[in-house]
N, C-alpha and C positions, 0 to 999 in steps of 0.2 A: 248246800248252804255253808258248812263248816270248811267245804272248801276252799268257796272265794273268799269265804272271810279270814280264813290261812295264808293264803294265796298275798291276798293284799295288803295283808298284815307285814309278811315277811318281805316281799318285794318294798313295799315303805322302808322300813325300818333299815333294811341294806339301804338304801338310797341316804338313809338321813345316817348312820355308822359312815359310810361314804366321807360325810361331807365332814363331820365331824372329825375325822382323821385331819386334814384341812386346816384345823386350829390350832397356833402355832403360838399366837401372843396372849395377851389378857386382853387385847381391844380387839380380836377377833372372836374370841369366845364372850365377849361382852355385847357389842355392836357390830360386829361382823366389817372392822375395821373403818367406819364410817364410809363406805364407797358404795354401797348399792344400789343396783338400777331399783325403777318402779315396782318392777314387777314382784324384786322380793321384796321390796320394804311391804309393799300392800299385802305377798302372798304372809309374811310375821305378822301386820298386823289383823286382816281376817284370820290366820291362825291363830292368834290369842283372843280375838273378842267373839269368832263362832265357836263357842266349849259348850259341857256341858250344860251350860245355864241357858244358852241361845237355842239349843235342841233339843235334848233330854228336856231340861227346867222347863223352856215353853210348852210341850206335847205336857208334861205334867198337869201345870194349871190349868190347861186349855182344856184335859178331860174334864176338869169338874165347873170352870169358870169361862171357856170363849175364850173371845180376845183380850180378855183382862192379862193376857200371858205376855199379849204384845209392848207392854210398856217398857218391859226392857227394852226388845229390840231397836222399839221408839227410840229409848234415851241414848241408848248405845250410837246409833245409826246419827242423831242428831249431835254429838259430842266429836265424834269421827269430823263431821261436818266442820264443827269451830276449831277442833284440833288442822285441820288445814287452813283454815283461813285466818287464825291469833295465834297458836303457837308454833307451825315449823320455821316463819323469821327467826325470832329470840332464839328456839332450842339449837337452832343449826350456825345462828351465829356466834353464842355462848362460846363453842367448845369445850361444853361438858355435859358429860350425860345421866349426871344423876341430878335427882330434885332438889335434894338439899344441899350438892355444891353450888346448882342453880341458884338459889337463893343466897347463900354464905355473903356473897357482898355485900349484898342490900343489910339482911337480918344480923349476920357475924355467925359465927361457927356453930354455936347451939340451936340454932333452927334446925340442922342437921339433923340432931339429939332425937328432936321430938319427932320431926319428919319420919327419921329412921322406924322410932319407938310405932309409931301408930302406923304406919305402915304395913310391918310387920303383923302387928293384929289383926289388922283387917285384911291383911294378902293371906294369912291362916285361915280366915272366914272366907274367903275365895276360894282357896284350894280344896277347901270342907265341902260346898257345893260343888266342884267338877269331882269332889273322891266320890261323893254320895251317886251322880250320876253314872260315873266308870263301873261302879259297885251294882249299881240297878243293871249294868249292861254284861258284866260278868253272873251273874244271876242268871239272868235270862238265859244266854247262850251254855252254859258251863253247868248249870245247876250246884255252883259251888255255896258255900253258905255265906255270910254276911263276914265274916271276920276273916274268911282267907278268900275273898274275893275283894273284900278294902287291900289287905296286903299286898295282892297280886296289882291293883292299882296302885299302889301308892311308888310300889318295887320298879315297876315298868318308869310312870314320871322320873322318877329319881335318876334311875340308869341312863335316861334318853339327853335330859337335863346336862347330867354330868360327861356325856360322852360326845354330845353334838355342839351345847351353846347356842347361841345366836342362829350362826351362818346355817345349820343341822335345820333350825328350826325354820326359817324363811326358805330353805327349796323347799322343805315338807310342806309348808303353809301352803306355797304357787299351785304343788302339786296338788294339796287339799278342795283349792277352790276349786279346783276341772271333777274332783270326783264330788264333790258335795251336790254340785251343780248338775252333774249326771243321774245322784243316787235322787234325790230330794224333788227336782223334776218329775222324774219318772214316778217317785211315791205318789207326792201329791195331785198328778193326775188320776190315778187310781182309786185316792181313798176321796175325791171330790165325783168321779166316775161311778164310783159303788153308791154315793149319796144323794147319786139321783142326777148329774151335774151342778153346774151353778144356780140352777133353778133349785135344785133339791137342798142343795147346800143354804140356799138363803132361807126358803120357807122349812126347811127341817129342823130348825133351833128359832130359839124365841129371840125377840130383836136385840133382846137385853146381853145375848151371848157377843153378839159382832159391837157393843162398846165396849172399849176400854178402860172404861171406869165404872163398869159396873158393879165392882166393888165396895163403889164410895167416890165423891170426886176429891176429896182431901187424901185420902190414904195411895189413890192412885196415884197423883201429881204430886206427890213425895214418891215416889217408889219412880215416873219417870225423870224427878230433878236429879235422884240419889243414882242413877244411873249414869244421866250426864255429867254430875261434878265428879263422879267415880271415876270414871274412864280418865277425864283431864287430869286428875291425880293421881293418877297411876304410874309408876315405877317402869313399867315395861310398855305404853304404851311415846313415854318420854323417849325410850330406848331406842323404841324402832323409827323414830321420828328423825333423831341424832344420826341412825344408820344410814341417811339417804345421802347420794353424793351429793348434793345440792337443796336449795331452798325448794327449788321449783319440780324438782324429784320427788322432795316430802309431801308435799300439797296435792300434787298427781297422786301419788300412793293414798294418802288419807279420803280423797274424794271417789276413788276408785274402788276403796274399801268399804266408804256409804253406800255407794251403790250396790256393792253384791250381800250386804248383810242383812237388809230387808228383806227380800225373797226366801231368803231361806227362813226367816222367822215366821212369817204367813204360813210359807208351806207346814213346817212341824206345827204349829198352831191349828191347822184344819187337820192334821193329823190326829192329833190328841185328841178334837172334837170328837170325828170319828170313832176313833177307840170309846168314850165315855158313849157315845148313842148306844155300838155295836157290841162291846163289851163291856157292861158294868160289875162293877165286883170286883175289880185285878185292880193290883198297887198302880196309883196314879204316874207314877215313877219308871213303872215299868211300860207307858200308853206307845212308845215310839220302838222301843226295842223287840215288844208282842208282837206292832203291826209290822214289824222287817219279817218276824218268823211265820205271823199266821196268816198273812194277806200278801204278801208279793212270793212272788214267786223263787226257788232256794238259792240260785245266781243272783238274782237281786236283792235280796234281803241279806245274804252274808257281804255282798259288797257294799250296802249300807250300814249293817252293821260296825265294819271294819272302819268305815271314814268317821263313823260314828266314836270308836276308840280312838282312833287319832285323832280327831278333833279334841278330844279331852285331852288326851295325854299332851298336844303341842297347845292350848292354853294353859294347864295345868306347868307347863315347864317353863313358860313365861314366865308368870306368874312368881314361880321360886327363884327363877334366874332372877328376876328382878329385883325380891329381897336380899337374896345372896350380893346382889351389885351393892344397893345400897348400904347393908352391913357391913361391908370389905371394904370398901371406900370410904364410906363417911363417918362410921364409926370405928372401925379396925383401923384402918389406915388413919384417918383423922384425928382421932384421939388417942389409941391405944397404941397402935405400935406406925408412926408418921415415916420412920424410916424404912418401911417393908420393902421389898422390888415387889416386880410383878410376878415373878415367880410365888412368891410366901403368899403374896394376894390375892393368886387365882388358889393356891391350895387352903388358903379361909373359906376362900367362898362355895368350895368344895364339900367344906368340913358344914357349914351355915347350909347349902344344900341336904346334906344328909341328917341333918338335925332337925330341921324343918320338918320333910320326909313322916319321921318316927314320931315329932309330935303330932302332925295331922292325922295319922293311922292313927295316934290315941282315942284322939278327940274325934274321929269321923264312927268311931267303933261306939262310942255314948252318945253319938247325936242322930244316929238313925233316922227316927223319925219325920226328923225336922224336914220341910217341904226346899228342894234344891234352892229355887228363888229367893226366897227369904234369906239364908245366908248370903246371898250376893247381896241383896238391896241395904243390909245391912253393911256387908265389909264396903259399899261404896260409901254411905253415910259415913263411916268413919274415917274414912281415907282422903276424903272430900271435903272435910271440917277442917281435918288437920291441914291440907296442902291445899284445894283451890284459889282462896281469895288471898292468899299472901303469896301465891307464884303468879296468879294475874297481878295485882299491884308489883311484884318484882319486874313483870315486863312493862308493865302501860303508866302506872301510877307512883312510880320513885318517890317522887318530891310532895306524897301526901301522906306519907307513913313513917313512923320511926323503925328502929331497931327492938325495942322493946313490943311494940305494939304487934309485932309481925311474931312475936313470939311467945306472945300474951293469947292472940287468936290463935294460934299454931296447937299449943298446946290445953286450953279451957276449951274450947269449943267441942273439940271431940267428947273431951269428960261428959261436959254438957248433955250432949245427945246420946250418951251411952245410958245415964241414968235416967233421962224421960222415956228411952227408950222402954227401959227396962219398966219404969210407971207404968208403960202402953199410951202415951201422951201420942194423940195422931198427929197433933203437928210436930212431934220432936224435930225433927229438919227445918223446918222455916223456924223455928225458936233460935234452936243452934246457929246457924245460917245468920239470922239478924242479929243474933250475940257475936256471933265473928267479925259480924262486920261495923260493928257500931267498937268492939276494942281494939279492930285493924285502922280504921280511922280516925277516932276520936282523938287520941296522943296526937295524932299529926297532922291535926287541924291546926293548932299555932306553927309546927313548922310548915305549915303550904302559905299560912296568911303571911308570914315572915321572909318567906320565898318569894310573895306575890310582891310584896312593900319591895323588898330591896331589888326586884324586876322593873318597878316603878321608877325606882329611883335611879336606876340605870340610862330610864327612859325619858326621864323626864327630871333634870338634874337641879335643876332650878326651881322645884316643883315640893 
């Protein structure tokens, strides 16, 4: 086992150091220069949306919950969907790849601000969930303890991040998908095999295991909306979007990404069940890492293990690449120092990288506990308050918003849902949500009916 899991560790890793070499501008270690075929744009974005939350995080709840685990994959796999068919037009005809230059026309410079600001918070609450999962997987394998097994994850993100970029991260993704697809196949036949087949599989658990909302159907259908508005406001998912040579490039990658990101959520899902039938008692966190070492066999299980690391490690480096873009550009460069080169630019976002880094090993070191999921469903809530409905009105709905109002939801709405959060209010997201959107449109109800009269009057001049 520790073999192949060496084995496939160090073969990766040359591969992505490789490509990293490679990176010569700030738009190559940004977007991998905007030119890529399909296959990397989709292998970046399944390597950022299949992380710890999509494998570790599923096999977690699935030990004590079923499919209630699936809702991310749901929201995830459904956002992927709208992300090719509403935004690779706009992102790839924009010519530009962050959210809040995306916006800057419409809103003015300070959408940026807040963009940037909550961003940042909730891309900490994303990386919190893939440390926590990298962390369950260094445990398992390493028997290291909790604080030098965070560090040892957080070290590895950091280094891959800083040395690869973009272009580092998209052949590792391509590559990711063929071993994901190899290890997770081959798991999931096994641990449905040991449960009797499909037959065993469906009468072995109670009906209530295989819904997805058997949680609750309110706390669920928030946890899949906060998934989907999460993904669309995402920093890194805009990125890889920008990185396609073409329109019709992006949309192929984006659909090609729904399609292989479901499967793999099932599979760890019947995984995880599995582990909770077969072994109760063991940290729910540890359900997918156990069954690589106690149920497949040691060639199999180290090389799941290993794609299992790199799956974290190249979402997890998304993720901060993505902050670090946003920071250096729309804040660094935008406001602080406007006349930087690209040079000064990429060594900020360098500096924003490694800063990043050392706060999340803080915070991932006192939040133990907490169930991997639940920091994702949260950092999407927030990141999806702040940016989705004012970057959809930035593409489709111009002339029914102001500049104020776009920056009034930008910035309240998040607040909003952090402190109903924090009440335990189950609808805090549709609250927030319809607070966003009644201050994103109300201000620009006089200017659309004023739009509408002088369209009128164009039309009808005598009238």
């Amino acid at each position: 086992m520790y073999l192949s899991f060496s084995l496939t560790l160090i073969i990766i890793s040359a591969i992505g150091l490789y490509y990293g070499q490679k990176v010569k501008t700030l738009s190559d270690f940004n977007v991998g220069s905007g030119k890529l075929g399909a296959s990397m744009v989709s292998g970046n974005l399944v390597g950022i949306v299949l992380g710890g939350a999509s494998t570790i995080g599923t096999a977690e709840i699935a030990y004590t919950s079923g499919f209630n685990s699936l809702l991310y994959v749901l929201g995830t796999t459904t956002a992927l969907i709208i992300l090719g068919i509403f935004y690779a037009g706009p992102v790839k005809r924009s010519g530009v790849y962050t959210i809040g230059g995306f916006m800057v026309p419409t809103y003015g410079k300070e959408i940026s601000l807040f963009v940037s600001i909550f961003s940042a918070i909730s891309i900490v609450m994303g990386l919190i969930s893939q440390i926590l999962s990298s962390t369950a997987l260094f445990m398992t394998v390493t028997n290291l303890n909790i604080s030098l097994s965070i560090i040892l994850s957080v070290a590895l993100i950091v280094v891959y991040v800083l040395f690869g970029g973009f272009l580092s991260a998209s052949i590792i993704g391509t590559m990711k998908i063929y071993l994901l697809y190899a290890g997770f196949l081959i798991a999931g036949v096994i641990a449905v095999s040991k449960l009797g087949g499909l037959m065993g599989l469906a009468t072995g658990f109670p009906a209530s295991a295989f819904n997805p909302l058997n949680r609750g159907v309110w706390p669920g259908l928030s946890s899949y909306f906060s998934s989907i508005i999460g993904i669309l406001s995402t920093q890194a998912y805009f990125q890889a979007v920008y990185s396609a040579r073409d329109i019709k490039t992006a949309k192929t990658a984006c659909f090609t990404s729904a399609a292989l990101n479901l499967p793999i959520g099932i599979l760890c899902a019947i995984i995880g069940m599995y582990m909770g039938k077969n072994y109760p008692g063991i940290n729910p966190k540890m359900a997918l890492t156990l069954f690589s070492m106690k149920v497949l066999n040691p060639y199999m299980g180290g090389l799941v293990l290993s794609v299992l690391l790199i799956s974290v490690i190249i979402t997890s480096s998304g993720l901060l690449l993505s902050i670090s873009t946003l920071l250096s550009r729309d804040i660094y460069k935008g406001f602080i120092n406007p006349a930087a080169d690209d040079k000064r630019e990429l060594f900020i976002e360098r500096l924003i990288i490694i800063g990043f880094g050392i706060v999340c090993a803080v915070l991932t070191m006192s939040l133990w506990s907490t169930p991997i999921l639940e920091f994702t469903y949260i950092s999407m809530g927030i990141r999806g308050l702040a940016v989705f409905l004012p970057l959809l009105a930035t593409m489709y709905f111009k002339e029914s918003i102001t500049a104020r109002s776009g920056i009034l939801s930008a910035s309240l709405s998040p607040l909003l849902y952090i402190v109903l959060f924090i009440m335990k209010v189950d609808a805090a997201l549709y609250i927030a949500l319809a607070f966003a959107f009644a201050v994103l449109l109300w201000p620009g109800l006089a200017a659309r009916n004023l739009h509408i009269i002088k369209l009128l009057n164009k039309l009808f001049p005598g009238k």
